[in-house]
C-alpha positions as CSV (number, residue, x, y, z in Angstrom):
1,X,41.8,-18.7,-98.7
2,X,40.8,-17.7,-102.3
3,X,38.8,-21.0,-102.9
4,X,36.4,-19.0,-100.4
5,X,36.4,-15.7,-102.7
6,X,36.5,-17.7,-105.6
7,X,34.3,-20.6,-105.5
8,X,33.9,-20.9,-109.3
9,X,37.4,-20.3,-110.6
10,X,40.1,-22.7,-111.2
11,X,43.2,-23.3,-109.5
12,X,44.7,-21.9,-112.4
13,X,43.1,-18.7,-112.4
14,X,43.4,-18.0,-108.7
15,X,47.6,-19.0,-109.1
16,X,47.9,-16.6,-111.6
17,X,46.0,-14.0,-109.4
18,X,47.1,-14.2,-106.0
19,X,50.6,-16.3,-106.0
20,X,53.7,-15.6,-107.7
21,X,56.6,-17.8,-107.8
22,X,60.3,-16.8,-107.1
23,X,63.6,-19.0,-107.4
24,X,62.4,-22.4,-105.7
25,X,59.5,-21.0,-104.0
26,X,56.3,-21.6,-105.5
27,X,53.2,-20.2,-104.5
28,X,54.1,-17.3,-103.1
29,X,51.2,-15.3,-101.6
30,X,51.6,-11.5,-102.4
31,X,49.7,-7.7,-103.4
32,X,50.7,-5.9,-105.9
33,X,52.0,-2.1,-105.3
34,X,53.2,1.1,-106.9
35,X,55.3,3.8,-106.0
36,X,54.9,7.6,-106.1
37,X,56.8,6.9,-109.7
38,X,54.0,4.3,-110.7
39,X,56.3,1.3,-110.5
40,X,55.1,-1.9,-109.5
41,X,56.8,-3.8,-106.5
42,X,55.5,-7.1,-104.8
43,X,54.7,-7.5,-101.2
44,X,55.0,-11.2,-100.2
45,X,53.5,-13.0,-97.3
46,X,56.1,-13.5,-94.7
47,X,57.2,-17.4,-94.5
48,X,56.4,-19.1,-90.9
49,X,59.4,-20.9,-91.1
50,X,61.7,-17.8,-91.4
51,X,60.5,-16.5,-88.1
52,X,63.3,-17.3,-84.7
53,X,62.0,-18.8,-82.2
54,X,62.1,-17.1,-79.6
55,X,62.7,-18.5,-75.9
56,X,61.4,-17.4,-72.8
57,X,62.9,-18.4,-69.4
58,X,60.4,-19.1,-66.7
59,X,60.0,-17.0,-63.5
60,X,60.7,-18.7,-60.2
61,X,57.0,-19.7,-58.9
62,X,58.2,-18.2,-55.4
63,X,59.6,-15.0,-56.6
64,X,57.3,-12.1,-55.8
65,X,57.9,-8.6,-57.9
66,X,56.9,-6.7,-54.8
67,X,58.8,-8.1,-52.2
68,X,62.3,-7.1,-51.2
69,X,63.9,-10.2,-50.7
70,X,63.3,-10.9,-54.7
71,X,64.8,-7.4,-55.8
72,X,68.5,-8.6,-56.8
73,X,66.6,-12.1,-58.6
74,X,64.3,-9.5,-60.8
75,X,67.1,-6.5,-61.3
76,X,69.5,-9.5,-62.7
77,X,66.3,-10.6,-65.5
78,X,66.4,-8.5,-68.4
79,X,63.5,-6.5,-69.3
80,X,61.7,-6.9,-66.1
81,X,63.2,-3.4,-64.4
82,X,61.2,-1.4,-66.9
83,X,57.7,-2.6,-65.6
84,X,58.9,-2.8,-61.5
85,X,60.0,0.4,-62.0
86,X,56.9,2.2,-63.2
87,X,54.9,0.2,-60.8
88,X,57.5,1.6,-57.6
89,X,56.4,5.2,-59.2
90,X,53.0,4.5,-59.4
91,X,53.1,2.8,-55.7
92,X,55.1,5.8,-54.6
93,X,52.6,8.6,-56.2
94,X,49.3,6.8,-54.4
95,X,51.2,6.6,-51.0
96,X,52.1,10.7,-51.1
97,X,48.2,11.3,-51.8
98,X,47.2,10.2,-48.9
């Protein structure tokens, strides 16, 4: 990443400017900040590894969100009533238009 914005400088150079080191991690990626006060803090580039994965479990290929029969399947998923339920408004609103 700064080979590209610095074609001509060393590896040296671009350490010392863009990476900082910290306990047993070496070349850290980070900015430089300052406060209201004028002290200077470090913002690092967050590790990959330290992110959870997070897992997903697959809907039923058969389950319909707009069919009855399917309603007690989706209440039981969490997070799903949120989005059903705006779509029932919305469904609900069009139907008392006409």
């Amino acid at each position: 990443m700064t080979k590209r914005r610095h074609p001509n400088k060393s590896a040296q150079w671009r350490k010392q400017k863009y990476y900082r080191h910290l306990a047993l991690r070496d070349w850290i990626f980070f900015a430089r900040t300052h406060d209201k006060d004028g002290f200077t803090s470090h913002l690092d580039l967050a590790e990959a590894a330290k992110v959870n994965i997070k897992r997903h479990l697959k809907i039923k290929g058969s389950a319909n969100p707009y069919e009855l029969a399917y309603d007690d399947y989706f209440d039981n998923r969490s997070g799903m009533n949120k989005g059903r339920h705006i779509a029932i408004v919305r469904d609900e609103r069009c139907q008392s238009t006409f």
